[in-house]
Every structure is written in C-alpha cells, then in structure tokens.
C-alpha positions in Angstrom: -46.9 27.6 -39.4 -45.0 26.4 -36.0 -46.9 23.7 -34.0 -46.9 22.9 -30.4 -47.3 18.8 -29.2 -46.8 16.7 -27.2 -44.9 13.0 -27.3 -48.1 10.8 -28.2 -49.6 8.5 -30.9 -52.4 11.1 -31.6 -49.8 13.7 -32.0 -47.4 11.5 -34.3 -51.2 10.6 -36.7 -52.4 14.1 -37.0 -49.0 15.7 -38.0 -48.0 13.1 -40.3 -51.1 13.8 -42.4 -51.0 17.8 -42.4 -47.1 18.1 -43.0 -47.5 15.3 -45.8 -49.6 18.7 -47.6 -48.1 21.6 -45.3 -45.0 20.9 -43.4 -44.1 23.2 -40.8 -42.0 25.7 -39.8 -41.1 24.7 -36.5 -41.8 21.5 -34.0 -42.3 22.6 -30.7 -41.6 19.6 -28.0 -41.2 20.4 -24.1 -38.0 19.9 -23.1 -37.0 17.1 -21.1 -37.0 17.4 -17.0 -33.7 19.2 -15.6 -32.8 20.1 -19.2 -32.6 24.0 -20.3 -34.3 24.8 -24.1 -32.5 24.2 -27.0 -33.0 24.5 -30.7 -32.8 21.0 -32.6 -31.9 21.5 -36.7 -33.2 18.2 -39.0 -30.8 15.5 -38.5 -30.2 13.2 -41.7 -31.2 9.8 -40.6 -31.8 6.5 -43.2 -34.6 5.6 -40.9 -37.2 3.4 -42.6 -40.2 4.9 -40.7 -40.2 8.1 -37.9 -41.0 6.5 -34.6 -41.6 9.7 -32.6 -43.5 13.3 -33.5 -39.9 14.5 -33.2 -38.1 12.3 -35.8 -41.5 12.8 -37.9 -40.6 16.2 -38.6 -37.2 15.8 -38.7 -38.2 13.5 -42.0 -39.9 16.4 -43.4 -36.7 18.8 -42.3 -38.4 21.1 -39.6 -36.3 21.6 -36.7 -37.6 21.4 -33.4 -37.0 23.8 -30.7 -37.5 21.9 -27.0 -38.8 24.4 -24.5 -37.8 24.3 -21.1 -39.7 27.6 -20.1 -42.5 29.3 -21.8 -40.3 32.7 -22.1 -37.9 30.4 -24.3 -40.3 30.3 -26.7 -41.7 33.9 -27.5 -38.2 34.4 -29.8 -39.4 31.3 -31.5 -42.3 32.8 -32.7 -43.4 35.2 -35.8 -45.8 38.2 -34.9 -49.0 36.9 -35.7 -47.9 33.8 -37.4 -50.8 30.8 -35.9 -49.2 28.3 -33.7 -50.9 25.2 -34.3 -51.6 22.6 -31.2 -52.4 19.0 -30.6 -52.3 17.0 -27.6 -50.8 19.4 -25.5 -52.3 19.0 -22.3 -50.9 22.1 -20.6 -52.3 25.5 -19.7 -50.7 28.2 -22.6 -49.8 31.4 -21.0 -50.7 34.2 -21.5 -47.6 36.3 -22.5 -47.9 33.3 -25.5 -51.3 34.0 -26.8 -51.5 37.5 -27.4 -48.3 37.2 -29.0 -49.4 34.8 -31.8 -52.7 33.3 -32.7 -53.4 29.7 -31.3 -55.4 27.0 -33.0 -56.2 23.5 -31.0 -57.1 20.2 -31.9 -59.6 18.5 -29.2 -60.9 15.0 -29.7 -64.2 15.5 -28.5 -67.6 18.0 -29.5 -66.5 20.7 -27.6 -68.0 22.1 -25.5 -68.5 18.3 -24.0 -65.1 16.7 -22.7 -62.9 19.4 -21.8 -59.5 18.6 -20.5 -56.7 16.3 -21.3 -58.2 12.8 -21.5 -61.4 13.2 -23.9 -61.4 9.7 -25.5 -61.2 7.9 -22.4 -64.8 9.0 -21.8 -66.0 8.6 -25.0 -64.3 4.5 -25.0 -66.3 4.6 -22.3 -69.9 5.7 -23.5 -69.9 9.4 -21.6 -70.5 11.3 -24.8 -70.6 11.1 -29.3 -67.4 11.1 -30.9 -66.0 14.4 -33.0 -63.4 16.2 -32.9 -63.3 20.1 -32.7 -60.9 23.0 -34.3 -61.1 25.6 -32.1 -59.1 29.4 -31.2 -57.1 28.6 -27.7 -58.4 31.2 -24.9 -56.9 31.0 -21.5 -58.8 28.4 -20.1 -58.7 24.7 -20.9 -61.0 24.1 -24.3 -63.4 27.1 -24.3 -62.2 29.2 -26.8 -64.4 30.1 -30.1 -65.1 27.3 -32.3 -63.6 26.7 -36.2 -64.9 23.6 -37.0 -66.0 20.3 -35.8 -67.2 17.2 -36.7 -69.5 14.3 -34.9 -67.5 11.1 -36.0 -68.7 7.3 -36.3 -66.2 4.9 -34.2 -67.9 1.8 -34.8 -65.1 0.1 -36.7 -62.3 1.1 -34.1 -61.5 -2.4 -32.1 -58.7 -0.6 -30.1 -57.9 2.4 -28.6 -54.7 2.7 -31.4 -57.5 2.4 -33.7 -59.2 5.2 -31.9 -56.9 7.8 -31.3 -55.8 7.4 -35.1 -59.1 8.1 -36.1 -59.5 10.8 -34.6 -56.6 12.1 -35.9 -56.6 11.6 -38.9 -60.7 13.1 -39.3 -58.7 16.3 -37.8 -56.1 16.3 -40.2 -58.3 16.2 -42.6 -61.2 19.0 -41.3 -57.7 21.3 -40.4 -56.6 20.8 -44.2 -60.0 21.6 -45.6 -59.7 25.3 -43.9 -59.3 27.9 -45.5 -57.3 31.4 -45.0 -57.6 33.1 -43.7 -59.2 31.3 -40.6 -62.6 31.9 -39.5 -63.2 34.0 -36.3 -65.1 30.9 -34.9 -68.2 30.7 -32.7 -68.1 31.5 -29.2 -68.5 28.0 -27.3 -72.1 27.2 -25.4 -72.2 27.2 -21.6 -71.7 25.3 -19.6 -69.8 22.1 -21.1 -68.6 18.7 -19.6 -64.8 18.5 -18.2 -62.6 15.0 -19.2 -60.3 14.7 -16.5 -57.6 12.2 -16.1 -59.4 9.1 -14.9 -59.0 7.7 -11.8 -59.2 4.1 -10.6 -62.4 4.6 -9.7 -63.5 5.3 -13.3 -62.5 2.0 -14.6 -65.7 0.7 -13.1 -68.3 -1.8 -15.2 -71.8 -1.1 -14.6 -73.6 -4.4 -15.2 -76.5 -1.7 -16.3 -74.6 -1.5 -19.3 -75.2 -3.3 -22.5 -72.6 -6.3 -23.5 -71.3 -3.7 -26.1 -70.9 -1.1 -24.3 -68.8 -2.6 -21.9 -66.6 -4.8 -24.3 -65.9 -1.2 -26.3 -65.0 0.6 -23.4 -62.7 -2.5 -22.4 -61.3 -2.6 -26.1 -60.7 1.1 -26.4 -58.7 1.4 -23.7 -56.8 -1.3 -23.8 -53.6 0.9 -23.4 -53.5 1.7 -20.4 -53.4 -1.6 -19.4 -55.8 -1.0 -16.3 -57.9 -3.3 -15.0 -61.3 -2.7 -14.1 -63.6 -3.2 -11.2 -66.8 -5.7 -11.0 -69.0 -4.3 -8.3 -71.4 -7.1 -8.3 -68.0 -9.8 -8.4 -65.9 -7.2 -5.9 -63.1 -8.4 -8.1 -60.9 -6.4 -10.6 -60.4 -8.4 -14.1 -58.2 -7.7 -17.3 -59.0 -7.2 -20.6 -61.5 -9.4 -22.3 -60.7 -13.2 -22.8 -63.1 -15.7 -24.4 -61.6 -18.3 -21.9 -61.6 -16.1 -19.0 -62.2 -17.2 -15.0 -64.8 -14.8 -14.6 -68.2 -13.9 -15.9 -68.5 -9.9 -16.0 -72.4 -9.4 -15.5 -74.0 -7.4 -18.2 -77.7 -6.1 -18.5 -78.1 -8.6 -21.7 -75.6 -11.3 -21.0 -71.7 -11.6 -19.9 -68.8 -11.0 -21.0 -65.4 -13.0 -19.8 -62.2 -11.7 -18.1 -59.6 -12.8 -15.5 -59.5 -12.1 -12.4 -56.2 -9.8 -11.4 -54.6 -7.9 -8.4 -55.9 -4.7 -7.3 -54.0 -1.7 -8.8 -51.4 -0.6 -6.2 -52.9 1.6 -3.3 -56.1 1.9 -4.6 -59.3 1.4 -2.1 -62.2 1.9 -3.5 -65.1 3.5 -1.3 -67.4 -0.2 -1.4 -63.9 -2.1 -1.3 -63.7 -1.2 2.4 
C-alpha cells in the first residue's frame, strides 16, 4: 500500500493508527515550492515522538517520495496496487487514477460536505458528524462509497480533539475492511460542498442555542479567527468567562473580547 497526504494533524492521527497494524509502502508528501521531486529513504533518528506525517513514517521505515509534479509520481506506483489518501485537498489527475486504484478518507457523510474543509462546517452545526471511505473519481468527493460512519462529537472540547476523532474512527472503519475492497455504492445526488470558509462564515447567529455557538467557537479554535457579532457589530475572540462583551444567544450569553477586524475584510452590513 503507498499513501498520498498532506502535512496536517488529521493526517499525522489517521496514519499513525493504520501503520501501527499495516505500515506502508511508500509516503507520498508534495514537494516543497521551487523544489523538483525527490525520493527520501527512512532516516535513523533517536527521536522521542514523530512530530510530522513525514518523520511518522520514517519511524516505521517507509520512505517518502516528495512530488513536485504529478508525472513524478506514476514510476512510484505498482499497477493496480491502491493508493490510499487522507487530507489531500487537491484534484488527482487523471493519468493517476486509472493507473492505480484510489481510496479517500473524508471527515464528513458523504455525500454532505464535499471539499477541503468538512469539519469546519460541522464545528459549526451545518451537518452530523462521520466520516466516509470512499473510491476517488475525478471530481472532488463523489466517487462510490466503501464505508461510513455517523460519529458522536459530544466529548470533543477543541478542534485538536476533533480532527483526532475523526481520525482515529477512520483508522479504525479502514482497518476493519477487508480484501479485497468492496466496489462501493454509487454516491446520492446532489450533496452539500465545504469550502474553505471565509470571513464571512465566522458569523454568530444569536438564533443559535448557547451550545451551539460555544462548540462552534471551541472547535475551531485553531484558526485563531475571530468572529463577527451582528447584533454587537463587533468581532470578539474565543470564549472567556471574564470577557468585555456579552455574545447574544437565543437562550442566554456567552462572553468574549472584543478584537480588531481581520485584515481587509468588510463585511456586506459592516459598510
């Protein structure tokens, strides 16, 4: 098995748990900007813990081939061997998937969230939980689905917490699979796209419950964005018991500080 990622902490969770049962044959990273590809054997390292997908499988001795252009990669690959993808937010060619069977990891229920940022819509209430195992097709997140699996994110408090769970359910549906792999089932129509979100998506509806807004706050708490109060026309921070500000809420408040608007963004009832 070769696998195709990206640098990210959903990456990182979801590998570490297969390649604990299955490593594999072959890490493949994109190369860095202005750099050609080039093939990476394990390095010996006395590293306490891996810090990046690449030194991850470079503890379980799988090289890693970075890949500058997708026509670098085709001599990488075995006939028919799966290439097996997570958090790769890019288009796969197609001179790539006829030559090898492509498998996907999506945190969402496919065919709801499509695109490269899944869990920021769910953080924010859009859509359940799941994760979904699916063939890759030539568009974004439409090919036939393997498996998937509504999942309960109640206990995540962050959105570390929530990208690892999602990861780690998928390691754990992708292990339980059997070969070889099921033909899948094609995808309903039509389904829900999850864009990158804009600053206009960081908005808090004071419709929404106190919950709902403090886990949408909490579970992107990465990104360190702030977030627009319509009602306030003021952008706040993450939650803070001792905040400045009330944040309006249909069954309460919730507290925050007031901060700086992000830079260059005007939003349409900000004019």
């Amino acid at each position: 098995m070769r696998c195709l990622a990206m640098e990210c902490l959903f990456s990182y969770q979801f590998f570490q748990q297969v390649w604990r049962h299955a490593p594999a044959q072959l890490l493949i990273l994109p190369a860095p900007a202005g750099r050609t590809s080039w093939l990476q054997s394990p390095r010996k390292s006395q590293m306490i813990m891996a810090t990046s997908v690449a030194e991850l499988a470079s503890s379980y001795g799988i090289p890693v081939f970075y890949m500058a252009r997708w026509s670098d990669l085709i001599p990488q690959l075995v006939a028919g061997e799966p290439l097996l993808t997570a958090c790769f937010p890019r288009r796969v060619p197609t001179t790539v998937l006829v030559h090898a069977p492509i498998y996907n990891i999506h945190p969402s229920l496919l065919p709801n969230l499509r695109g490269p940022d899944p869990l920021f819509y769910v953080a924010r209430g859009d859509a359940p939980a799941g994760v979904t195992i699916h063939h890759m097709d030539a568009q974004f997140d439409t090919g036939p689905i393997i498996t998937q699996q509504l999942i309960d994110i109640t206990n995540c408090a962050s959105e570390a917490d929530l990208i690892r769970f999602h990861a780690q359910v998928a390691a754990t549906n992708w292990l339980a699979l059997t070969t070889p792999l099921p033909t899948g089932t094609p995808q309903p129509q039509p389904g829900t796209n999850a864009p990158l979100p804009q600053a206009t998506d960081y908005v808090l509806d004071a419709s929404w419950s106190r919950q709902r807004t403090q886990r949408f706050m909490q579970l992107t708490n990465l990104r360190r964005h702030p977030y627009w109060v319509p009602v306030l026309h003021q952008w706040v921070s993450g939650l803070h018991p001792f905040g400045t500000v009330e944040i309006p809420c249909a069954d309460g408040y919730l507290r925050a500080d007031v901060v700086a608007a992000p830079s260059g963004v005007v939003l349409p009832h900000m004019q």
